[in-house]
C-alpha positions in Angstrom: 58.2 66.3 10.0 60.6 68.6 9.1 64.2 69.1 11.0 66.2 72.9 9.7 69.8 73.2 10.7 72.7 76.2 10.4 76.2 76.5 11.0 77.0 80.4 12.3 78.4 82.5 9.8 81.8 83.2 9.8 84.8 84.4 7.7 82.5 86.7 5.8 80.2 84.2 4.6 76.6 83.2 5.4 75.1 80.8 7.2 75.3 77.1 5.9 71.9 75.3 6.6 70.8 71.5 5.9 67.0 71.2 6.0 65.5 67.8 6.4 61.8 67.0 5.6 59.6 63.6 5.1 57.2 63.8 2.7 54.4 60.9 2.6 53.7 59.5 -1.5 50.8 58.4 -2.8 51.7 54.8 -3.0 52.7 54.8 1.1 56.3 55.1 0.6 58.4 58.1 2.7 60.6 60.4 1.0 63.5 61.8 2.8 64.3 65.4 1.2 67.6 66.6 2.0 68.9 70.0 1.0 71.9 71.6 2.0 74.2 74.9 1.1 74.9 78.5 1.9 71.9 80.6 3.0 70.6 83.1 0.3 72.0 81.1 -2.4 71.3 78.0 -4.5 72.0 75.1 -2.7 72.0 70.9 -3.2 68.9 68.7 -3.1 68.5 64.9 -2.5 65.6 62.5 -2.1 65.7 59.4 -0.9 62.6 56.8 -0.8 61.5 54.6 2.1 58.7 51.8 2.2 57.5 53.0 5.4 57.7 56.3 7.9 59.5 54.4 10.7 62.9 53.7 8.2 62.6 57.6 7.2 62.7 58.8 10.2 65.3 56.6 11.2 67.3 57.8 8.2 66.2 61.8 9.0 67.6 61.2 12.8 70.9 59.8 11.8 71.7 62.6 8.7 70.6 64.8 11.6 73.1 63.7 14.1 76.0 63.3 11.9 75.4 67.1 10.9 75.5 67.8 14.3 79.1 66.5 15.1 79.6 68.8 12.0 78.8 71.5 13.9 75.3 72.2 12.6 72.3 73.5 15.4 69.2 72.8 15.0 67.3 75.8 14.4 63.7 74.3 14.1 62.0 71.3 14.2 58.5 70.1 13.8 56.5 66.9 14.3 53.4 66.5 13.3 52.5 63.6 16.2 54.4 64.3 19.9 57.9 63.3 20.5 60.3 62.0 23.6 62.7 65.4 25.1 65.5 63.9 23.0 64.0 64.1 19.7 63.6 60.4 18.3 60.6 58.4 17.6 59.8 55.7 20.5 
């Protein structure tokens, strides 16, 4: 699952994005990946590890909505099983 977000540029500066991915491990543990900066440039990375999918995605949907009172739009978003209108797992 994978969740890409951007703030408009403005002031002559590019875009700022936050891209948000889960990654399965071989154990069976989720990995949250969270990176974050100004488009076309280096930018910040963080993982953080989850016994099971249904904490990470809990933890991808909430960085996700706090981004978007920052003013972030989601630009894509992909699933890879189907999901309600709004977005969250059921």
């Amino acid at each position: 699952m994978r969740i890409y977000m951007q703030i408009p540029p403005g002031d002559n500066r590019p875009p700022r994005y936050y891209d948000l991915h889960l990654q399965e491990d071989l154990l069976g543990g989720w990995t949250l990946v969270r990176e974050w900066g100004f488009q076309g440039a280096g930018g910040r990375l963080i993982r953080d590890h989850y016994v099971d999918r249904e904490r990470a995605e809990q933890a991808m949907f909430k960085v996700r909505d706090t981004q978007l009172t920052k003013g972030y739009q989601v630009v894509f978003m992909q699933a890879d099983r189907q999901l309600p209108a709004d977005g969250t797992p059921e």
